[in-house]
Biopython code that builds the backbone (N, CA, C, O; Angstrom):
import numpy as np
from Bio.PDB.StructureBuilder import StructureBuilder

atoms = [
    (1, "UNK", "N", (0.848, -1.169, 0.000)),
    (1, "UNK", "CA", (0.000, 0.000, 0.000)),
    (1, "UNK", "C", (0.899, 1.239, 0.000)),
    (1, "UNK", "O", (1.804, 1.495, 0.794)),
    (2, "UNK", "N", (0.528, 1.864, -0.909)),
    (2, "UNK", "CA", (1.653, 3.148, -1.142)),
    (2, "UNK", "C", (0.562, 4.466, -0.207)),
    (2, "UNK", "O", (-0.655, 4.550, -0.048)),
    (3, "UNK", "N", (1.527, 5.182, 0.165)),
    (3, "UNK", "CA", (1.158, 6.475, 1.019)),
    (3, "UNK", "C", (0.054, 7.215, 0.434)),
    (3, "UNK", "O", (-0.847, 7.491, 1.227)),
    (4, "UNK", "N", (-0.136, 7.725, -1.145)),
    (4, "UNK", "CA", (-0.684, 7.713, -1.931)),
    (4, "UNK", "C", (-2.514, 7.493, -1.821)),
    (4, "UNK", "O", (-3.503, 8.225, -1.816)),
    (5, "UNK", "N", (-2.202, 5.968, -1.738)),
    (5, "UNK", "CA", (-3.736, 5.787, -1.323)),
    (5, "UNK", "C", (-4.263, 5.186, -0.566)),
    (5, "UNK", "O", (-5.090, 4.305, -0.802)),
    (6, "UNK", "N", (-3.709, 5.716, 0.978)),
    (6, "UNK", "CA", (-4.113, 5.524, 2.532)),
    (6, "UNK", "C", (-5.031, 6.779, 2.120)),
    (6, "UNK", "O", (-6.213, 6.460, 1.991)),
    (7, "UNK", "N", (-4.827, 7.756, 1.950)),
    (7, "UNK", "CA", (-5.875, 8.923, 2.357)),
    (7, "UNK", "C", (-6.872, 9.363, 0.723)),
    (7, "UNK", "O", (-6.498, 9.694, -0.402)),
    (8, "UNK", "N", (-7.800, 9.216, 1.147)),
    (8, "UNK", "CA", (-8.806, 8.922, -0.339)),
    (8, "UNK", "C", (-9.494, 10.128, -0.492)),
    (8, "UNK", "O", (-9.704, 10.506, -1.644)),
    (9, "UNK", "N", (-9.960, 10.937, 0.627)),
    (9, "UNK", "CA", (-10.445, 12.529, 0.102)),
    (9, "UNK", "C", (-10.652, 13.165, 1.262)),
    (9, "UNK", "O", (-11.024, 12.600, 2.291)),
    (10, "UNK", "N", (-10.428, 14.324, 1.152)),
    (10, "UNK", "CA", (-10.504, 15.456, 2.550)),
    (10, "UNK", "C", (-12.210, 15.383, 2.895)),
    (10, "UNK", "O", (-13.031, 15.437, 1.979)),
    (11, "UNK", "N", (-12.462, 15.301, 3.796)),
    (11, "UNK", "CA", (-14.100, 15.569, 4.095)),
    (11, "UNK", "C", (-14.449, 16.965, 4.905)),
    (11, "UNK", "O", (-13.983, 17.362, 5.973)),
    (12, "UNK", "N", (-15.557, 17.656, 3.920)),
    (12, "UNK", "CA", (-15.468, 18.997, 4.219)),
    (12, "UNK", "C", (-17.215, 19.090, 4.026)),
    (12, "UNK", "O", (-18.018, 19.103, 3.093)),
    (13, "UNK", "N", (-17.242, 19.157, 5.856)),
    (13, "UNK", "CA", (-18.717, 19.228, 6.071)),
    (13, "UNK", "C", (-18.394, 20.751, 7.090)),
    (13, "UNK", "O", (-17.427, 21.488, 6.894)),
    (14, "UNK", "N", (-19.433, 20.963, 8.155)),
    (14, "UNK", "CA", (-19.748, 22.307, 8.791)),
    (14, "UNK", "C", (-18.754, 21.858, 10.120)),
    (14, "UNK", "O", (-18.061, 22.606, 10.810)),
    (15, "UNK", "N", (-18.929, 20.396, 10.232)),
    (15, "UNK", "CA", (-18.791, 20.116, 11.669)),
    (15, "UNK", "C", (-16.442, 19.932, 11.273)),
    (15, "UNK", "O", (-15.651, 20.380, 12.104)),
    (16, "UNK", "N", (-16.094, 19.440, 10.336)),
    (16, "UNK", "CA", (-14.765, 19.352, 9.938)),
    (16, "UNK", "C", (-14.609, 21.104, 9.672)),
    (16, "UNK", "O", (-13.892, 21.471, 10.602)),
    (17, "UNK", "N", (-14.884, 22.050, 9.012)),
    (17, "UNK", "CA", (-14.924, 22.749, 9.168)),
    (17, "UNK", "C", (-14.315, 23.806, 10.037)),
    (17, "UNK", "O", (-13.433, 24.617, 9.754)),
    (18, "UNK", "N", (-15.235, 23.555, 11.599)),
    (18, "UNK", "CA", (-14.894, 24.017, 12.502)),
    (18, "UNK", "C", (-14.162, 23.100, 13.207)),
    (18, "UNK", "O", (-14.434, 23.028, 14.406)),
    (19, "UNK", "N", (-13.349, 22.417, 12.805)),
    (19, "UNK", "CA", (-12.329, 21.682, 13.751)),
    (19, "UNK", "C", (-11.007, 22.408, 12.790)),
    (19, "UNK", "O", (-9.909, 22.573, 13.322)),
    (20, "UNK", "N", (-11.224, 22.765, 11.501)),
    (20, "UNK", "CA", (-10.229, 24.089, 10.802)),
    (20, "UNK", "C", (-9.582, 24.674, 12.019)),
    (20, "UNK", "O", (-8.463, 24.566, 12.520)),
    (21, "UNK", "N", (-10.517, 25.236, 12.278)),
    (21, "UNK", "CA", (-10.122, 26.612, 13.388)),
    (21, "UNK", "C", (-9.123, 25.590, 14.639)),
    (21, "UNK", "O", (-8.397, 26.201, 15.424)),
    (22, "UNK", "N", (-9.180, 24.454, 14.678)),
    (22, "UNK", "CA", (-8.041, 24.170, 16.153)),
    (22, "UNK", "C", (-7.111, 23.459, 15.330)),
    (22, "UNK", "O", (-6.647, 22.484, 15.920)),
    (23, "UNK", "N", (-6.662, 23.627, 14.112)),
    (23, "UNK", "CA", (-5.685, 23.393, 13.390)),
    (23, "UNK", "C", (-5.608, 21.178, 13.382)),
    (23, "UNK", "O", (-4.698, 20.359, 13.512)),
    (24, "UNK", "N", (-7.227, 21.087, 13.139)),
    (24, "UNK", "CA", (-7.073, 19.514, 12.840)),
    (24, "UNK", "C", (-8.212, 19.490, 11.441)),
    (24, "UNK", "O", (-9.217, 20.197, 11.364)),
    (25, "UNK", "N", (-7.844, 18.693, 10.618)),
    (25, "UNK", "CA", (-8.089, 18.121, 9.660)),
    (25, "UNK", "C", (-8.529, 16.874, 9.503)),
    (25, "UNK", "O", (-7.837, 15.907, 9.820)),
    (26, "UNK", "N", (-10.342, 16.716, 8.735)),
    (26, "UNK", "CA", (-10.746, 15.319, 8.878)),
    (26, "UNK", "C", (-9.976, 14.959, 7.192)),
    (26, "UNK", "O", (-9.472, 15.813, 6.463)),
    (27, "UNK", "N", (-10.071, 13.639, 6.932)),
    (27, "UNK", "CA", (-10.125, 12.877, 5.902)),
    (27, "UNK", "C", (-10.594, 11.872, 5.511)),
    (27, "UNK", "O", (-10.871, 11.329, 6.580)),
    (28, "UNK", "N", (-10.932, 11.124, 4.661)),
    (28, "UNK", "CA", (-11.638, 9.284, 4.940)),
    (28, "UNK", "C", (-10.220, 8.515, 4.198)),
    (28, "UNK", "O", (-9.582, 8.853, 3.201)),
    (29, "UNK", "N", (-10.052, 7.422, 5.081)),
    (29, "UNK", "CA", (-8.866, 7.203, 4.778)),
    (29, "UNK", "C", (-9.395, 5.820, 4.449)),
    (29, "UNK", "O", (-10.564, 5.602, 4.768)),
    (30, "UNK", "N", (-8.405, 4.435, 3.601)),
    (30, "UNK", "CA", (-8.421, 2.987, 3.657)),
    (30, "UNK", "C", (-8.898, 2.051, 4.748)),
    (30, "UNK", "O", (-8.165, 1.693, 5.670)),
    (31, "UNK", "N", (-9.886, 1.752, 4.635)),
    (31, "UNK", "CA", (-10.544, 0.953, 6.362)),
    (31, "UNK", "C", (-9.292, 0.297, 6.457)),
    (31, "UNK", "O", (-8.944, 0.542, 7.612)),
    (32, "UNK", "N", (-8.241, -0.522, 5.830)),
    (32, "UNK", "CA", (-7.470, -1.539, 7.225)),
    (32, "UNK", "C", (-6.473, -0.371, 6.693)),
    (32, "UNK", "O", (-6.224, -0.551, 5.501)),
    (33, "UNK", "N", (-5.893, 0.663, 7.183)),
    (33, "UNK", "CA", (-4.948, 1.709, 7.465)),
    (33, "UNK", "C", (-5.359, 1.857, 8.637)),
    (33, "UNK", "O", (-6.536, 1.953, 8.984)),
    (34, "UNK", "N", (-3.663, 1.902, 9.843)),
    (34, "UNK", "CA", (-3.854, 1.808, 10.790)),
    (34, "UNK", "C", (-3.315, 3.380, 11.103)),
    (34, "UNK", "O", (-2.984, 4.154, 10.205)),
    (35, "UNK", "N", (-3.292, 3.680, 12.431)),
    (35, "UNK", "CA", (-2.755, 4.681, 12.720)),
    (35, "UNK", "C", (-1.937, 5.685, 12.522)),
    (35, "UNK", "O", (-2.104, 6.891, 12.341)),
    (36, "UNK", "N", (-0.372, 4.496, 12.630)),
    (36, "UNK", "CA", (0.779, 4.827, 11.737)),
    (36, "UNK", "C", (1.247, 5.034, 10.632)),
    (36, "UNK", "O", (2.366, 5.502, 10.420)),
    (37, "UNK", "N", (0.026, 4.537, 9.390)),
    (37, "UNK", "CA", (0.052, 4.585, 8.655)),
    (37, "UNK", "C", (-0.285, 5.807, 7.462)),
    (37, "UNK", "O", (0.046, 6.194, 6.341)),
    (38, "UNK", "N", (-1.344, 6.134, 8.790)),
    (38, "UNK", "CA", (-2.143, 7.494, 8.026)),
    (38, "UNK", "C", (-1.196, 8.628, 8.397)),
    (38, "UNK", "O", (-1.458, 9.687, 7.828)),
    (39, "UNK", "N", (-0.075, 8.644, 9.287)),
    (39, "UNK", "CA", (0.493, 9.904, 10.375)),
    (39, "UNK", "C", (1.627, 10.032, 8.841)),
    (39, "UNK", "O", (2.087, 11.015, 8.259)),
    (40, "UNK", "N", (1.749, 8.655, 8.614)),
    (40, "UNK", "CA", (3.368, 8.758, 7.325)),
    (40, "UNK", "C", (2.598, 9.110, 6.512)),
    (40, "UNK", "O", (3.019, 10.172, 6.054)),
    (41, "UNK", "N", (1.252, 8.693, 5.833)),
    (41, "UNK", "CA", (0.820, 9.276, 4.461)),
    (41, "UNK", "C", (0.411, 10.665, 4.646)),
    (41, "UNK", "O", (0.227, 11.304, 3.610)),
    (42, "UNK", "N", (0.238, 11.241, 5.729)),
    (42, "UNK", "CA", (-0.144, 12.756, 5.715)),
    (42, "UNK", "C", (1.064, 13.366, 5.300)),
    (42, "UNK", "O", (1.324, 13.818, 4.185)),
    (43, "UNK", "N", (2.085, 13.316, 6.753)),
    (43, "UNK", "CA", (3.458, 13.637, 6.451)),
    (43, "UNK", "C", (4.435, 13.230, 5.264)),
    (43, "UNK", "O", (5.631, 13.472, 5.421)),
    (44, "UNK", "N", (4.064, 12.709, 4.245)),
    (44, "UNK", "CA", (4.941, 12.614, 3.015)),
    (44, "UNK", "C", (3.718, 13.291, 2.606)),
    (44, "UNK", "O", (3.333, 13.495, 3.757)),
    (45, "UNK", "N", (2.749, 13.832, 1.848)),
    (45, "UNK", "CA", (1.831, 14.643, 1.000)),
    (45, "UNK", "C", (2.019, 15.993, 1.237)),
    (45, "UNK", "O", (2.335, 16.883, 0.447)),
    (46, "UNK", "N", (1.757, 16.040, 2.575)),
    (46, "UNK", "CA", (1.840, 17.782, 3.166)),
    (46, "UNK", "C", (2.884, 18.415, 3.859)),
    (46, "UNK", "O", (2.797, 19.543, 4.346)),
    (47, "UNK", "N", (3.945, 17.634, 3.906)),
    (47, "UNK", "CA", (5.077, 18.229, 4.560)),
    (47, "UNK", "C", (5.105, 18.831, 5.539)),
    (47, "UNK", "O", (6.024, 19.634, 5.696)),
    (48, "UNK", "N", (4.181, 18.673, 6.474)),
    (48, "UNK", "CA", (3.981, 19.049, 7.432)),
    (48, "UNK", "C", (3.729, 17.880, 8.986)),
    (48, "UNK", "O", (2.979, 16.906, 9.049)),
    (49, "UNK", "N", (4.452, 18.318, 9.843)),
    (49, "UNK", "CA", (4.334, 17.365, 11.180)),
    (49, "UNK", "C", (2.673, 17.084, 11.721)),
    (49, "UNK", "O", (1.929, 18.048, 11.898)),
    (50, "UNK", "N", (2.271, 15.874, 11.919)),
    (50, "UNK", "CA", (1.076, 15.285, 12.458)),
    (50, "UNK", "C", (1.351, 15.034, 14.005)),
    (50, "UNK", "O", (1.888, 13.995, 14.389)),
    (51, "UNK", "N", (0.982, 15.965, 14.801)),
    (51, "UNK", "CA", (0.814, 15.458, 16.046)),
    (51, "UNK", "C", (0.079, 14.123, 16.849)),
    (51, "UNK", "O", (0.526, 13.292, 17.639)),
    (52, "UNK", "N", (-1.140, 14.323, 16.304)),
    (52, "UNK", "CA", (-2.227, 13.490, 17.180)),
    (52, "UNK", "C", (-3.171, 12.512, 15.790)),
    (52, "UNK", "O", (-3.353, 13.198, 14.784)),
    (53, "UNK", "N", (-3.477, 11.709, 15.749)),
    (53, "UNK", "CA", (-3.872, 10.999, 14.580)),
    (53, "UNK", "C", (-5.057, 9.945, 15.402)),
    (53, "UNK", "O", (-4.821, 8.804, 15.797)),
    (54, "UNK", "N", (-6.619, 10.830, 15.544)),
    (54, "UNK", "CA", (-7.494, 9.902, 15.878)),
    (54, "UNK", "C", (-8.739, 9.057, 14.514)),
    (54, "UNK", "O", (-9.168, 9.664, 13.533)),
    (55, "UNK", "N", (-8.973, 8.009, 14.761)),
    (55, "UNK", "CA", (-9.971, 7.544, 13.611)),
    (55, "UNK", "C", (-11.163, 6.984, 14.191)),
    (55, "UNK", "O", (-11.358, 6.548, 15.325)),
    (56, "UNK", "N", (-11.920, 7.080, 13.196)),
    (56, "UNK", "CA", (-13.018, 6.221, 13.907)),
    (56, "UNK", "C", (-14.015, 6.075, 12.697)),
    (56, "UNK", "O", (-14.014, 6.875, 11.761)),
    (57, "UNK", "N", (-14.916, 4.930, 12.785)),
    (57, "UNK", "CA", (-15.832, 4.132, 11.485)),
    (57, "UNK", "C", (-16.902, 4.647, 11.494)),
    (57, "UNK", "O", (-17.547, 4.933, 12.503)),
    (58, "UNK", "N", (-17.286, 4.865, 10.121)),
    (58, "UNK", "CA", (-18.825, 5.335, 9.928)),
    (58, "UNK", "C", (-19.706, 4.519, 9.609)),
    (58, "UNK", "O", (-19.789, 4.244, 8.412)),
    (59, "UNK", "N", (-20.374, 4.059, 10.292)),
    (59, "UNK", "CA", (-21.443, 2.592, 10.157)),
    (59, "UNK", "C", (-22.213, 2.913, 8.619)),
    (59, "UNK", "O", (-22.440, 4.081, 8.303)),
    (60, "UNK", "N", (-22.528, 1.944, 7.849)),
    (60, "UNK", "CA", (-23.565, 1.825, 6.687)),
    (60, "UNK", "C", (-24.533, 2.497, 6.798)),
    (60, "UNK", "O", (-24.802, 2.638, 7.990)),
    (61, "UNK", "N", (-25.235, 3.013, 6.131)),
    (61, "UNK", "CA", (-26.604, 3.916, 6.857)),
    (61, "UNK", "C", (-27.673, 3.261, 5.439)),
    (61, "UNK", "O", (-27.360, 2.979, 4.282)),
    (62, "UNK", "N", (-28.760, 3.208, 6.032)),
    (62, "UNK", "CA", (-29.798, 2.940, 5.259)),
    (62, "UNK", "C", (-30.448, 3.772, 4.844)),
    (62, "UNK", "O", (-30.452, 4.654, 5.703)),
    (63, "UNK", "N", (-31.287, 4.190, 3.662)),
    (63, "UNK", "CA", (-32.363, 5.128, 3.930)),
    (63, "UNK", "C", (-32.996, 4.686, 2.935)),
    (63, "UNK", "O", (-32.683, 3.749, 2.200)),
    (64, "UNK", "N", (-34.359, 5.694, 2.876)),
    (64, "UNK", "CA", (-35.509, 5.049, 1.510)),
    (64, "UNK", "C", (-35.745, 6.671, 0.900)),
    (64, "UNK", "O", (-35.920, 7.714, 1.528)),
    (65, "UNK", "N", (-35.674, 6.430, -0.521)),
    (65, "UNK", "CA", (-35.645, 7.906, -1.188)),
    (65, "UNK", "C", (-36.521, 7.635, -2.499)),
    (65, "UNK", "O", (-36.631, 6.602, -3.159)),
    (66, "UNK", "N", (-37.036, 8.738, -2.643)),
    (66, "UNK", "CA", (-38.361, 8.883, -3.517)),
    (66, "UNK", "C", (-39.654, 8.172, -3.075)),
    (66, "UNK", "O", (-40.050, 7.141, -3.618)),
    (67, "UNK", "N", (-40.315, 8.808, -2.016)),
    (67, "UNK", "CA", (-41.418, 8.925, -1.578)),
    (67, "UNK", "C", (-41.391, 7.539, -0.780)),
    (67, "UNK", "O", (-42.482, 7.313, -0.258)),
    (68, "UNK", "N", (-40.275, 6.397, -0.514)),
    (68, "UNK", "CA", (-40.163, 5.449, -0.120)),
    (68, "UNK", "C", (-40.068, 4.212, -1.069)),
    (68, "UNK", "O", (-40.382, 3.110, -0.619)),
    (69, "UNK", "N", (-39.624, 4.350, -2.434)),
    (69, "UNK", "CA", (-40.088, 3.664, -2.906)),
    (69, "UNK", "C", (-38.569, 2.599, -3.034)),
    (69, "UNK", "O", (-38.452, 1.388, -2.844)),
    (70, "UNK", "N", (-37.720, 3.465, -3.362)),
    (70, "UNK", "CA", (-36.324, 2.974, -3.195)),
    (70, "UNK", "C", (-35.510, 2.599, -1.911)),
    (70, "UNK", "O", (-35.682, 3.384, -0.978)),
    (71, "UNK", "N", (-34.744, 1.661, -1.703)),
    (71, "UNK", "CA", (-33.871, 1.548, -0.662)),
    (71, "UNK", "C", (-32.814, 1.817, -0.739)),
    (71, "UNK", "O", (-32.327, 0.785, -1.201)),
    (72, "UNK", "N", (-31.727, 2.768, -0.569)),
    (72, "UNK", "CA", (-30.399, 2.917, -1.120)),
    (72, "UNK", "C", (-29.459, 2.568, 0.491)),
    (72, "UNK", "O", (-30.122, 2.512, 1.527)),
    (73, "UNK", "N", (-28.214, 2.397, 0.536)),
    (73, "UNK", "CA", (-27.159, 1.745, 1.460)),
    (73, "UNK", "C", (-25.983, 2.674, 1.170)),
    (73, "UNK", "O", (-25.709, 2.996, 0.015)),
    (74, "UNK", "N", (-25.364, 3.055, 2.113)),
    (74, "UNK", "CA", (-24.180, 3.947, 1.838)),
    (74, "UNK", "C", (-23.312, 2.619, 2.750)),
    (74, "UNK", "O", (-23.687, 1.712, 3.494)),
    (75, "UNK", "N", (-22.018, 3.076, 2.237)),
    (75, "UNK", "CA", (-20.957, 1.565, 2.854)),
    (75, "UNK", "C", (-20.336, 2.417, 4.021)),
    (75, "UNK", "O", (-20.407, 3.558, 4.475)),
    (76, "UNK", "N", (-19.697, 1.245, 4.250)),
    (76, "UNK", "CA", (-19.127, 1.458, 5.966)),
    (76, "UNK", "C", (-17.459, 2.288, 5.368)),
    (76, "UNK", "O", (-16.658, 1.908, 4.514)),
    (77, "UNK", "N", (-17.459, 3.416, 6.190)),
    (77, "UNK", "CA", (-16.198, 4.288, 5.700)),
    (77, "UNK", "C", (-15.646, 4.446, 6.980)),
    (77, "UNK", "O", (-16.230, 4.057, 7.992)),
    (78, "UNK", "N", (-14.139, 5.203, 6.991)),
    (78, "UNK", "CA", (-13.287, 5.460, 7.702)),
    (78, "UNK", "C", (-12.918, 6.676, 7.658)),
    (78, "UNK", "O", (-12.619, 7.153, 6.563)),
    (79, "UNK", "N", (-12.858, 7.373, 8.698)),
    (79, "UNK", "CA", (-12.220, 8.776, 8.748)),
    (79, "UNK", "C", (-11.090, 9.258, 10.098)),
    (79, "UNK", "O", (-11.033, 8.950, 11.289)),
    (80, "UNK", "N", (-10.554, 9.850, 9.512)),
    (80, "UNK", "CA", (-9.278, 10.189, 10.142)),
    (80, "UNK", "C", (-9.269, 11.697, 10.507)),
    (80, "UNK", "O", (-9.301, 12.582, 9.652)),
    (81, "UNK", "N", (-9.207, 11.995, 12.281)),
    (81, "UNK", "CA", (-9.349, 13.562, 12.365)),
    (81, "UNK", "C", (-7.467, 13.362, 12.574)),
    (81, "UNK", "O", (-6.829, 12.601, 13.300)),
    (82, "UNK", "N", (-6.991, 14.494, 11.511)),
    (82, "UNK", "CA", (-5.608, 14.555, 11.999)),
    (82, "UNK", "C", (-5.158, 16.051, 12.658)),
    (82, "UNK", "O", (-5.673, 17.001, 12.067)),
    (83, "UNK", "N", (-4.382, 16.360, 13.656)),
    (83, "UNK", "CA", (-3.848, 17.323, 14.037)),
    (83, "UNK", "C", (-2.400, 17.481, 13.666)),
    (83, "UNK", "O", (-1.521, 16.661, 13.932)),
    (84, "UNK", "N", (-2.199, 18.889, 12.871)),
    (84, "UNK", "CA", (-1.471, 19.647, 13.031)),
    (84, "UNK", "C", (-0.372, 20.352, 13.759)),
    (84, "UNK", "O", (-0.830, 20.759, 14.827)),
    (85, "UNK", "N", (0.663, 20.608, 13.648)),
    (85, "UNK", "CA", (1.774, 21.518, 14.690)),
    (85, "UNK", "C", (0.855, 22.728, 14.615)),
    (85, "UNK", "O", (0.124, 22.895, 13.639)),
    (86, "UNK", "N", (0.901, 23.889, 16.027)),
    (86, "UNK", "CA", (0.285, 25.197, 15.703)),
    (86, "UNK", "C", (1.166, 25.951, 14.637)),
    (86, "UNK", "O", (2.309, 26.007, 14.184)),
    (87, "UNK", "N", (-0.183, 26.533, 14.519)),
    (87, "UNK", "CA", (0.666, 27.937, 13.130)),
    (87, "UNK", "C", (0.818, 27.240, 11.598)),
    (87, "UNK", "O", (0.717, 27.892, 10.559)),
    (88, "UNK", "N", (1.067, 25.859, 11.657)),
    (88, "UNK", "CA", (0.607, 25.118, 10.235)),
    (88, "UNK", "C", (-0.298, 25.459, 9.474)),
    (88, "UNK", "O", (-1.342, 25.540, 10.120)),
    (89, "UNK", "N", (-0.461, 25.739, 8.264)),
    (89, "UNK", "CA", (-1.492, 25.353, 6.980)),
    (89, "UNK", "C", (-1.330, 24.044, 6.331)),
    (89, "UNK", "O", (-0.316, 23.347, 6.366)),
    (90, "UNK", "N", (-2.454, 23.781, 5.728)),
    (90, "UNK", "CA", (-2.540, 22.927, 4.549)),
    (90, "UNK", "C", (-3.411, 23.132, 3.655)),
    (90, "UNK", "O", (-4.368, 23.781, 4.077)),
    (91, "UNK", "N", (-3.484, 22.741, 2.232)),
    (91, "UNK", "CA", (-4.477, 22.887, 1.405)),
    (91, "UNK", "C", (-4.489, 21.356, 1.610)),
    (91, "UNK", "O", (-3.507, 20.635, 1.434)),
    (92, "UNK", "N", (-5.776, 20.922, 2.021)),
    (92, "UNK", "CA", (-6.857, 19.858, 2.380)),
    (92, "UNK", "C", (-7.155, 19.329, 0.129)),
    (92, "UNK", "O", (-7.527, 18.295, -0.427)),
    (93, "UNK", "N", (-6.961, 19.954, -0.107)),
    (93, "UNK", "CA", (-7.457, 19.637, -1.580)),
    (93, "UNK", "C", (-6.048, 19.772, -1.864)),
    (93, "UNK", "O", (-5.642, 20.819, -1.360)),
    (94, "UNK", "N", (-5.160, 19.153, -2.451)),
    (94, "UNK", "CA", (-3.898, 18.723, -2.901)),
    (94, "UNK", "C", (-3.570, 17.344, -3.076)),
    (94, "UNK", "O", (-2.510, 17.014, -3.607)),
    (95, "UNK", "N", (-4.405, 16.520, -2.667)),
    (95, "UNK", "CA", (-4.538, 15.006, -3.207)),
    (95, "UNK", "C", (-5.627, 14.654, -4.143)),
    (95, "UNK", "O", (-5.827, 13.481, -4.458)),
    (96, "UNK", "N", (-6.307, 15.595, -4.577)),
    (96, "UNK", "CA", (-7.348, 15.202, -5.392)),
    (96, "UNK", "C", (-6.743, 15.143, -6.641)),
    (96, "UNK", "O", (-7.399, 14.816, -7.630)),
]
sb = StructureBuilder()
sb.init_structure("model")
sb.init_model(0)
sb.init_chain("A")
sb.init_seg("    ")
for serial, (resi, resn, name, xyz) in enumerate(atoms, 1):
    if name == "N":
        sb.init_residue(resn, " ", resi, " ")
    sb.init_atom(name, np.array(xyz, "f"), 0.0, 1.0, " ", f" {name:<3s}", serial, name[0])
structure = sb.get_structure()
């Protein structure tokens, strides 16, 4: 597994957003990428030091769309909140 494609796309909702402001960054990363893995693929992309590297799974979600008629399934994903050294930037969009 190359560094490359441990981290699959920046996720940029309201709630990642405001975790901007304390200098941490979400992403959805490879479900079996472990910890260490995601801290080296940040740090070779962004050149920048990863302090703290927490993850955690986003269960499948079900729902029914168009008046109920459909059932659609979203899959089970992984996301990675990573922290930053203070005073760091990153452009979050540079792996796309």
């Amino acid at each position: 597994m190359t560094y490359l494609s441990v981290i699959v796309k920046p996720v940029i909702t309201e709630k990642s957003t405001a975790h901007n402001a304390h200098n941490k960054h979400v992403f959805e990363v490879k479900r079996d990428a472990d910890k260490t893995t995601i801290k080296k693929a940040f740090e070779e992309i962004y050149k920048v030091k990863a302090t703290d590297v927490r993850t955690h799974i986003i269960p499948k979600k079900t729902r029914l769309v168009r008046r109920g008629r459909e059932l659609t399934k979203r899959p089970v994903t992984k996301r990675a909140i990573i922290t930053v050294e203070k005073g760091k930037t990153i452009d979050p969009n540079k792996i796309k």
